[in-house]
C-alpha positions in Angstrom: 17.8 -15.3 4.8 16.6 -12.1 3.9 14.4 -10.2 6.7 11.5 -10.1 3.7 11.8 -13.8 3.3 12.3 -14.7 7.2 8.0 -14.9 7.6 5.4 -15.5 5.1 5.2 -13.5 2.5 2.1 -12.0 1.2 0.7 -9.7 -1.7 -2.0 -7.4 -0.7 -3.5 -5.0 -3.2 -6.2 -2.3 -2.4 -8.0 0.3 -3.2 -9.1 3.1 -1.1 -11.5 4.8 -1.4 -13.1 8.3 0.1 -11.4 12.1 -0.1 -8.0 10.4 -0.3 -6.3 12.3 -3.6 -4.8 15.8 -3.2 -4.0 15.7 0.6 -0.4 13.5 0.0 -1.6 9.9 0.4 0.7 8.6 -1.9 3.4 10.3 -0.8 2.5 8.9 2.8 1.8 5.5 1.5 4.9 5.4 0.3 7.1 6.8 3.3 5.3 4.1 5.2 5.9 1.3 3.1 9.4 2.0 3.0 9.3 2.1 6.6 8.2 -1.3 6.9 10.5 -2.9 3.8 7.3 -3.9 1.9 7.9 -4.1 -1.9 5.1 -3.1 -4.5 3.8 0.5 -5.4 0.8 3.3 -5.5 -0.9 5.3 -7.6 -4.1 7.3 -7.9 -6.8 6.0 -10.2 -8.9 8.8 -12.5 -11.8 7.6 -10.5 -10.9 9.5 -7.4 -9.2 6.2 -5.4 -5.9 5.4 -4.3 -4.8 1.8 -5.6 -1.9 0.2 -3.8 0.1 -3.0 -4.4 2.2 -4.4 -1.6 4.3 -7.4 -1.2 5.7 -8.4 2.3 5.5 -10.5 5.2 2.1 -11.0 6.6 2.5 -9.0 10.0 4.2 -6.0 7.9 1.4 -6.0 5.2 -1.1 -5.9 8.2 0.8 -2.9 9.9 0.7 -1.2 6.2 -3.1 -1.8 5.8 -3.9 -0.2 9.5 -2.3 2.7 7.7 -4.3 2.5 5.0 -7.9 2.7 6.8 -6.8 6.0 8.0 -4.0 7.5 5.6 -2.6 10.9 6.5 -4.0 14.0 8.3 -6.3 15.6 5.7 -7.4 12.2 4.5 -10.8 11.2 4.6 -10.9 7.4 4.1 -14.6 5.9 3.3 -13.4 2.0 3.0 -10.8 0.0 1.7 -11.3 -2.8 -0.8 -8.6 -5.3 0.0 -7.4 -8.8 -1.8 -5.0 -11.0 -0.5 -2.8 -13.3 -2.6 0.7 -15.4 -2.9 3.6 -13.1 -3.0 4.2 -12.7 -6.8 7.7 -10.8 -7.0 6.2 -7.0 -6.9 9.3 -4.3 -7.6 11.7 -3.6 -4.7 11.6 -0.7 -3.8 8.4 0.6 -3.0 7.3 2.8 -5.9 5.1 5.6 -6.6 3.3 5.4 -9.9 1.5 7.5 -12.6 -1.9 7.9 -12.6 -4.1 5.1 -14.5 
């Protein structure tokens, strides 16, 4: 059994929102996912927020969105809009994506 299939799974997708876009939160997002094994991917949205999709187990995916109510030095993070779902098969590995 696979160490991504050894607890429950989860999908968690968010958007963050505050001064989070030109001070490398994706590029954080993503070293940190990685870091925990979580499948999924991030992207800025042309409205100024960071949207992230992660799939994982449920302790991991809590970890990841610690991370996210802070994000990297710079960051400023205002909130995080969260929803929580069945795992659904999000790409492995973590991905950045373009802008949408």
């Amino acid at each position: 059994m696979s160490e991504r299939a050894s607890a429950e799974s989860r999908r968690l997708h968010a958007v963050v929102r505050g001064s989070v876009q030109g001070v490398g939160f994706r590029a954080t997002t993503f070293d940190e996912a990685r870091r925990l094994g979580l499948a999924g991917w991030v992207r800025n949205r042309v409205d100024g927020t960071v949207e992230v999709l992660a799939e994982g187990a449920e302790p991991k995916l809590n970890l990841f969105l610690a991370y996210l109510r802070c994000g990297p030095l710079g960051a400023r993070v205002a909130g995080v809009l969260e929803d929580w779902s069945e795992e659904q098969g999000a790409p492995l590995p973590f991905q950045v994506k373009r802008t949408e």
